[in-house]
N, C-alpha and C positions, 0 to 999 in steps of 0.2 A: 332432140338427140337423134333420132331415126331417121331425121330428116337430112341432117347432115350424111349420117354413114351412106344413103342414098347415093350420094353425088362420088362416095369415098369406094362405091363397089368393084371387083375386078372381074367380076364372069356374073354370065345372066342369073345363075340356080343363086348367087347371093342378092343380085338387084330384088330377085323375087321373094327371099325371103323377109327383108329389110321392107319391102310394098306389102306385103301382105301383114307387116307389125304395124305399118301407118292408117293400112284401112282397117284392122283391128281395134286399133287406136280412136279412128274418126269417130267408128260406130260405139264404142262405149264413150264417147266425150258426148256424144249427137242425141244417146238416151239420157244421160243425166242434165243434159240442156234443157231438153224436152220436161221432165219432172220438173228443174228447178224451176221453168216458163211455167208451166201448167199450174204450180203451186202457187208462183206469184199473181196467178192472174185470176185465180179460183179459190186462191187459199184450202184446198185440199191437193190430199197428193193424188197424183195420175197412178201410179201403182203398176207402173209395167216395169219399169228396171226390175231384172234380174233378183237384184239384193231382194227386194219386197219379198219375192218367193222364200227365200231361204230364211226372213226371218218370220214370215207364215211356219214354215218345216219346224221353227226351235221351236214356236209356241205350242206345236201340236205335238213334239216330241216329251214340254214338259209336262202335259198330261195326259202322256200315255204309262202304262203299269211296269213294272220291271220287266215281265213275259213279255210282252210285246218289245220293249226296249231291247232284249234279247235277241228277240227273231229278226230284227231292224238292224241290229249289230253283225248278224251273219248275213246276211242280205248282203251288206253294206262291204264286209268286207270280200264278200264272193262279186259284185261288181266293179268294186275296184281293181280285183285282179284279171277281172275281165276285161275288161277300158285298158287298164296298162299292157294287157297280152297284144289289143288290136293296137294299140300305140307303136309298140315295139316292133311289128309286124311290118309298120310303113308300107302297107301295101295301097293304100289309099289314103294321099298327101290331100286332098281336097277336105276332108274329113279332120282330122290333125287338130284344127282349132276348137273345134268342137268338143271332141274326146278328149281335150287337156283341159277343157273349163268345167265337162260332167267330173271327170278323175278330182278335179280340185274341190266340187262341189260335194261328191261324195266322201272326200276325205275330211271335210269340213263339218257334215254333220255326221262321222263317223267321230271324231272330235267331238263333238259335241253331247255325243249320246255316251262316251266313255267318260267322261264329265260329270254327265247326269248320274250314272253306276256309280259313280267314286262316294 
């Protein structure tokens, strides 16, 4: 899909933002390559994607105590409004992809830890 709009752009700031979704693209397709190769060929998993991390984070989240789940919770929401302040800020586009996959990460096991509370 990205690849097409590629060829469909009218000014450079869209070619670049459409190139910067494809090599975004490349590199999460190029890590889960890697796992599924690593796994076929080892029958363990390699454990660097991303994912593995976060579901480290649930396991440790669900034996931690309420208090603690608390103080995780305000954290969690004082970084996210931090992430989206520098997002909004746009003052460094280099950055961008980075701070929209922490932002997502944090709200994910902010999700999760409101979850765990309920």
């Amino acid at each position: 899909m990205l690849h097409l709009k590629l060829f469909e752009c009218n000014n450079l700031e869209e070619c670049s933002e459409v190139a910067k979704g494809i090599i975004d693209n490349f590199i999460e397709n190029r890590m889960i390559y890697d796992e599924l190769n690593y796994y076929k060929n080892n029958k363990q998993l390699l454990g660097k994607h991303p994912i593995f991390r976060e579901f480290q984070r649930r396991k440790e989240l669900i034996n931690i105590g309420i208090k603690e789940l608390m103080i995780r919770k305000s954290r969690l929401e004082n970084n996210i409004w931090r992430v989206q302040s520098e997002i909004n800020k746009k003052n460094k586009p280099h950055l961008e992809t980075e701070r929209t996959q922490k932002l997502e990460a944090y709200k994910r096991e902010l999700e999760e830890i409101n979850r765990l509370l309920e």
